[in-house]
N, C-alpha and C positions, 0 to 999 in steps of 0.2 A: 776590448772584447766584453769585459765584465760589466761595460756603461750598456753596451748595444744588446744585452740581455734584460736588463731589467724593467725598461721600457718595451716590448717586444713580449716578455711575461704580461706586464700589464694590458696591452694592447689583447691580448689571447684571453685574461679573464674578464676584461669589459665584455668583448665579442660572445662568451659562452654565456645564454641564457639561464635564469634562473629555473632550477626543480620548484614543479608545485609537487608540493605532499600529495601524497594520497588523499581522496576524500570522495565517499559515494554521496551523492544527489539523489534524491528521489524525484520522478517528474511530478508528484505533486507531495502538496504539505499535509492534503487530508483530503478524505473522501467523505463525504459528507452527504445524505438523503440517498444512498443506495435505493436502488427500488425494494419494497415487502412483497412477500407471495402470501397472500390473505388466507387461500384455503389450503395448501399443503406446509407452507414455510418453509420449502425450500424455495433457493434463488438459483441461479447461474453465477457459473464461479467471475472472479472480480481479478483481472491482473492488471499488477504494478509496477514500472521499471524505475531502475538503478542503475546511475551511469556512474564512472569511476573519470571524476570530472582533476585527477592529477597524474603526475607523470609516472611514480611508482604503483608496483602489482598489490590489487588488494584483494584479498581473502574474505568470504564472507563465510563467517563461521554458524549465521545461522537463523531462523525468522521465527517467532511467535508471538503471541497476544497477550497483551496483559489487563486487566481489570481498568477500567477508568472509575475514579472517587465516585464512589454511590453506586455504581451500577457492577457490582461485583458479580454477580449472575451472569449477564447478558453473556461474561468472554467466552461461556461455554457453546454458547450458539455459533463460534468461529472455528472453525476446522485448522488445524496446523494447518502453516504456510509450506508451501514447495518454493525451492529455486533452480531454475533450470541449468543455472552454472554458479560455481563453486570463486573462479579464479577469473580477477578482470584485470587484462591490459587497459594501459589510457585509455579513455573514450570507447570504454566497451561497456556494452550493456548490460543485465542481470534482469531476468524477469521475475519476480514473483507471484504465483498465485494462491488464492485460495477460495475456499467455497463458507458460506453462512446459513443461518435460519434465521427465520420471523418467525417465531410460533404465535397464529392467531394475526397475523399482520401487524404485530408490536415492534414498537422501536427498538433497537440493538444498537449499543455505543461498548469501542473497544478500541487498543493502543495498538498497531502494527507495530514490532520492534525488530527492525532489522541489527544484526550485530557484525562486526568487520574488524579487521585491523588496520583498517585506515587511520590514517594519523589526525586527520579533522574530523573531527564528528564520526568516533566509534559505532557508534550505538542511534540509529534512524528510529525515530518514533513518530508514525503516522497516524494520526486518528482517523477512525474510521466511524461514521455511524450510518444504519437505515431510518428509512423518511417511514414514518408508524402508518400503515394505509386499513384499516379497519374498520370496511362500514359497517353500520350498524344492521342490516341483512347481510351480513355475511353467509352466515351458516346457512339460509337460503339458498344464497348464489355459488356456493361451494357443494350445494345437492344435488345442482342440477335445480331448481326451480328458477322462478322469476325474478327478478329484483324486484322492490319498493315502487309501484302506481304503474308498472308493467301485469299486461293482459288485462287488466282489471275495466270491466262492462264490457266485456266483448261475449257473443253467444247469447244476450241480453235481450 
């Protein structure tokens, strides 16, 4: 009896697949050239998902911005993140959003840092930057007047 067990055990843990750990994905690595709003500097909020690409429950305990080298300023123009859920089964999603400024149509670079207790890659760190859109009539074209070689010799 005790031969026809041990073989029989082995056979039951070849068959049982392996656990993948936990581990949230982001669907991308970085957002990069967001659009600038030249004359108000606000944009339209930006959402990001996260999927819980292993077998156990992962907890996200939480999302903000941190400074990128040199540009220590700009993370103020990022709004805290929201997440619209807390706790992901396998293959479940997490959305992240949040909102930004361009003051002026200036370029904005900042760290998305999502944090978890997933067991692969705790700690998601997404770069984020907007693409600097700033013509040089701005202030013009933010009054309500004409852009640059617009109306110009008409009524002539």
């Amino acid at each position: 009896m005790q031969r026809l067990l041990f073989p029989l055990t082995l056979l039951l843990l070849a068959s049982c697949p392996a656990r993948v750990p936990s581990e949230l994905e982001p669907g991308f690595d970085s957002l990069l050239d967001l659009p600038s709003n030249f004359c108000t500097g606000e944009n339209d909020p930006v959402t990001v998902q996260v999927r819980n690409v292993g077998d156990d429950v992962v907890t996200i305990a939480g999302a903000s911005f941190s400074a990128q080298e040199g540009r220590e300023a700009d993370v103020d123009n990022f709004d805290a993140p929201t997440i619209d859920v807390d706790t992901l089964l396998a293959e479940e999603v997490a959305f992240v959003r949040f909102t930004y400024r361009t003051p002026g149509g200036l370029e904005q670079k900042a760290t998305l840092v999502i944090r978890s207790d997933a067991a692969v890659n705790p700690e998601l760190s997404i770069d984020v930057d907007t693409f600097e859109f700033a013509p040089a009539d701005a202030e013009q074209r933010c009054n309500g007047g004409e852009g640059e070689g617009e109306g110009e010799g008409e009524g002539e």
